[in-house]
C-alpha positions, 0 to 999 in steps of 0.5 A, spaced: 541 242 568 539 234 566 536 232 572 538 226 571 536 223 578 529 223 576 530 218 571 531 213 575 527 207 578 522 211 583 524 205 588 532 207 587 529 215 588 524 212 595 531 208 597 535 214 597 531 219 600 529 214 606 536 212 606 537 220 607 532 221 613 535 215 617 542 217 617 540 225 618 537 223 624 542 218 626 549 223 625 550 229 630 556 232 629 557 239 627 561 237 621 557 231 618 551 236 618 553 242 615 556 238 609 550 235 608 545 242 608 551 244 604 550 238 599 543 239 600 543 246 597 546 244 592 542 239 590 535 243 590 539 249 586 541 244 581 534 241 580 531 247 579 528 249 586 531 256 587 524 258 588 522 253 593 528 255 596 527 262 597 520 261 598 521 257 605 528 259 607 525 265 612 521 259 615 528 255 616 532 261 619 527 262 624 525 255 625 533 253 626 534 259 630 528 258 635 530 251 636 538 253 638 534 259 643 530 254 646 534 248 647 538 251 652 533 255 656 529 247 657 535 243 657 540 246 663 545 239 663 552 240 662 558 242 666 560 248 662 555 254 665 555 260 660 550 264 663 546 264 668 537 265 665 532 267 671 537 263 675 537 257 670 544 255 668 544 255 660 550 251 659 554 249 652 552 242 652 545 245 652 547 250 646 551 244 642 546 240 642 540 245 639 544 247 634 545 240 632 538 239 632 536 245 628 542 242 623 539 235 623 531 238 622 534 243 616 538 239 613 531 233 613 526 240 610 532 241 604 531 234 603 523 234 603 523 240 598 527 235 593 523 229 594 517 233 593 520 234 586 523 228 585 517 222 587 511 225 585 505 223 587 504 219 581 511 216 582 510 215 589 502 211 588 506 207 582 510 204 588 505 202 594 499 203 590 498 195 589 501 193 594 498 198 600 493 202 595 490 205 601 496 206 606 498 209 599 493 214 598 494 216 605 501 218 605 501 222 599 495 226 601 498 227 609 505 229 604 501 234 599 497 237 605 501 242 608 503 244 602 496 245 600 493 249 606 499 253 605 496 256 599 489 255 601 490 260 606 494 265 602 489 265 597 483 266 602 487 271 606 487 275 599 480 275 597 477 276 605 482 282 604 479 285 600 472 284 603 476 288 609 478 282 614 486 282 615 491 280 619 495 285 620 493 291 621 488 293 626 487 291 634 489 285 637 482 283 637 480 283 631 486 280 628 486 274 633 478 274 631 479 275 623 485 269 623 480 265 626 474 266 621 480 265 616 483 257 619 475 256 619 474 257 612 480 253 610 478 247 615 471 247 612 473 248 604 478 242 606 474 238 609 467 238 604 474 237 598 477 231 601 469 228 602 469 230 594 475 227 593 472 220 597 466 220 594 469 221 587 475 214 589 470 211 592 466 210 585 471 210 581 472 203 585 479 205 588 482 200 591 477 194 589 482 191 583 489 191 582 491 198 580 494 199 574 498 205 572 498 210 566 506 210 567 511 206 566 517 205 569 523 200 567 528 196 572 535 199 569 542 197 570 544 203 572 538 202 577 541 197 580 548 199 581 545 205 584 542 201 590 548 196 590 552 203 591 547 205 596 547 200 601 555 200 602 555 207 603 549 206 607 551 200 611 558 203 611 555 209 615 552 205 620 557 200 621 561 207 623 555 209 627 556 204 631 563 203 633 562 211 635 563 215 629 559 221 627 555 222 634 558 228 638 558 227 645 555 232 650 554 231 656 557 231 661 562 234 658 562 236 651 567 234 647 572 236 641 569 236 634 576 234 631 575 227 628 580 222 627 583 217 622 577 212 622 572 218 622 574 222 616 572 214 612 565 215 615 565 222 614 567 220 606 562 215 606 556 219 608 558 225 604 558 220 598 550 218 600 548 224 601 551 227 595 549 222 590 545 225 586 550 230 585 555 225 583 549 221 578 549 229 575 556 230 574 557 223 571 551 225 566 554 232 565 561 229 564 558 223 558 554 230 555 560 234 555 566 229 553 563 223 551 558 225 545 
């Protein structure tokens, strides 16, 4: 594993990963999503995230299945009528186009457990931090912050465990009564922290001066045939995008999931930015293995 992506210019990582988001949002069809978590697997399992994987891919099975459940029970638009709920028409378009956004959401959280690998919060200050040290601050402390209470409350569910306050076991009430002790524990350990944590910026005088950065990262040529390969993919996907290619239409009715001649260039194209990093890592595999 040589993770040679990461050695990239923070800027070249933050264009690709945006680029990303933007083209996972905007691409609905089934083929061009499933390639894409597929990659996307294969990225954070080449990284070395094997553990975060596992860690959330409980979390991602029942988001994913929750969303393709409840879309069509919300949504009744749609001519092919599968069933009837409650005596509400549960339609086909309705179920695709669930399925199509869990697809997009899974492939974006994949992504997410990437970027956090990827851009760390020095990298990411590095970037945005002379420019908009404030709105800098904000955003990785907003990107850490879930992550963060995650733990927290694992860590105060084990010691109030052992004080006898649990979840899990017991009557409703005193359970739903027990896990509102607990998010207030956490909310009030966060919050005294995060006063800490301005205080201590504050005299520290941040965001007063020019902020310099312990680390130092050099614009490389490999940067920039990076970001020219990324814009003409990127722009090659939305040019696709918009004559059509790529968004399957549901309603009113669903059509076919076969692509032709021109979509299969735009399905290419998007398979090459979404993958790469891969393809950055099988070249530095490659220059390892034969070059050397």
């Amino acid at each position: 594993m040589t993770n040679a992506f990461n050695r990239l210019h923070p800027l070249t990582c933050f264009f690709y990963y945006a680029g990303a988001i933007v083209l996972l949002m905007s691409f609905l069809h089934p083929f061009y999503l499933i390639a894409a978590v597929l990659l996307l697997i294969s990225l954070t399992l080449l990284q070395g995230l094997v553990e975060q994987l596992r860690n959330r891919a409980k979390s991602f099975f029942f988001l994913t299945l929750f969303i393709v459940a409840v879309n069509p029970l919300v949504n009744h638009r749609g001519t092919h009528i599968l069933f009837y709920f409650r005596e509400n028409p549960v339609t086909l378009e309705a179920l695709m186009n669930g399925f199509l956004m869990a697809l997009s959401l899974l492939a974006i959280l994949i992504l997410f457990i990437s970027y956090n690998f990827v851009l760390t919060p020095g990298r990411f200050l590095y970037l945005f931090s002379k420019i908009l040290p404030q709105t800098a601050l904000l955003a990785m402390l907003t990107l850490r912050f879930v992550p963060l209470l995650i733990r927290r409350l694992d860590e105060i569910k084990i010691v109030q465990k052992s004080k006898g306050m649990t979840i899990t076991e017991g009557r409703v009430k005193d359970r739903a009564k027990n896990g509102v002790s607990l998010v207030q524990i956490l909310l009030t350990w966060s919050l005294e922290e995060a006063l800490q944590t301005a205080d201590s910026m504050k005299s520290r005088g941040y965001g007063v001066t020019k902020r310099s950065s312990y680390e130092r990262y050099t614009f490389t040529k490999n940067d920039i045939i990076s970001i020219v390969l990324l814009l003409v993919l990127f722009a090659g996907c939305l040019i696709g995008l918009f004559n059509g290619y790529g968004n399957l239409t549901l309603y009113p009715d669903l059509e076919s999931t076969s692509m032709g001649g021109a979509e299969w260039s735009v399905f290419v194209l998007f398979l090459l930015y979404i993958g790469f990093p891969l393809l950055v890592e099988g070249r530095e595999q490659f220059r390892w293995r034969y070059l050397n």
